[in-house]
N, C-alpha and C positions, 0 to 999 in steps of 0.2 A: 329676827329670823327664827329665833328657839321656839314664836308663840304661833308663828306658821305650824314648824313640826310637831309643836304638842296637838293643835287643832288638827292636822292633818292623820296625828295617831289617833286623837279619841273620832273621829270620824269611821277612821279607818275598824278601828275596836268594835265598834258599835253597829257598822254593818257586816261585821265578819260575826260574829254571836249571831246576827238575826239570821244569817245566812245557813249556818249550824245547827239553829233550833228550826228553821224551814226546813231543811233536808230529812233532819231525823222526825220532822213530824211527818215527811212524805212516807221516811220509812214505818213507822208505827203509828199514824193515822191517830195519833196521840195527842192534843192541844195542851194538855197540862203539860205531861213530859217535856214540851216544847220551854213552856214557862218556868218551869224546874230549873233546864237549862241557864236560861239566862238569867234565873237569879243566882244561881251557883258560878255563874262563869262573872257575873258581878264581882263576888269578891276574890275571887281566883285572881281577874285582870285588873282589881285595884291593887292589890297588891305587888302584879308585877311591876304594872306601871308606875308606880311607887319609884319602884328600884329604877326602871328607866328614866325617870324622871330627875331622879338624882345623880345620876349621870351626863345627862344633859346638861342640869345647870350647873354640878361641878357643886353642889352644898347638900347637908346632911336634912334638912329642913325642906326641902324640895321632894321628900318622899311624902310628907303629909301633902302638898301641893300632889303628887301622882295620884294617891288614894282618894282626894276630892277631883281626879281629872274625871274618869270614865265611873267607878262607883254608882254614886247617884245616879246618874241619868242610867246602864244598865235595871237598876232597881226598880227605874218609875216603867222602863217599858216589861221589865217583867211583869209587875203590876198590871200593865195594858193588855197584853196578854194573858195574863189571867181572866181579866175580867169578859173581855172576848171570849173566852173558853166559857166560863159562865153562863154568857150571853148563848153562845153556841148551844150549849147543852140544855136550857130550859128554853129555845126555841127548836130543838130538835124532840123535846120530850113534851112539850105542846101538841105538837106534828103527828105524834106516836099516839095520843091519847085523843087524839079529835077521830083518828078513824077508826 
């Protein structure tokens, strides 16, 4: 049952961040900013979920298990994001320079 709720947190983590970093790119029409975000909120929510983690399983050692829970995977889609932003800006600056 503990590996339900852990799947069911870092699911939860990881679309509540994309969610965060969508809105506030609605707000500031910012794609970096956006990716900023979630690589900051990476280690923000490995760290908490560390400590949740370690309460769940009731062991001191279950907090390195929380910081490899959401961590990583936050990081690569920061990553994806960035590089979309990337992608965005040198076909938006293509666009700009053809006409």
């Amino acid at each position: 049952m503990t590996k339900q709720h852990l799947m069911m947190l870092l699911i939860f983590t990881i679309v509540f961040v994309n969610f965060i970093a969508f809105f506030y790119y609605r707000i500031t029409k910012n794609i970096y900013f956006s990716a900023f975000i979630i690589l900051i909120s990476a280690g923000v929510l490995a760290i908490l979920e560390g400590f949740i983690v370690m309460m769940i399983l009731d062991d001191a050692f279950g907090f390195f298990f929380g910081l490899n829970l959401v961590g990583p995977y936050l990081l690569i889609n920061s990553i994806i994001v960035f590089l979309i932003a990337i992608v965005v800006s040198i076909v938006k600056f293509s666009k700009r320079s053809k006409d």
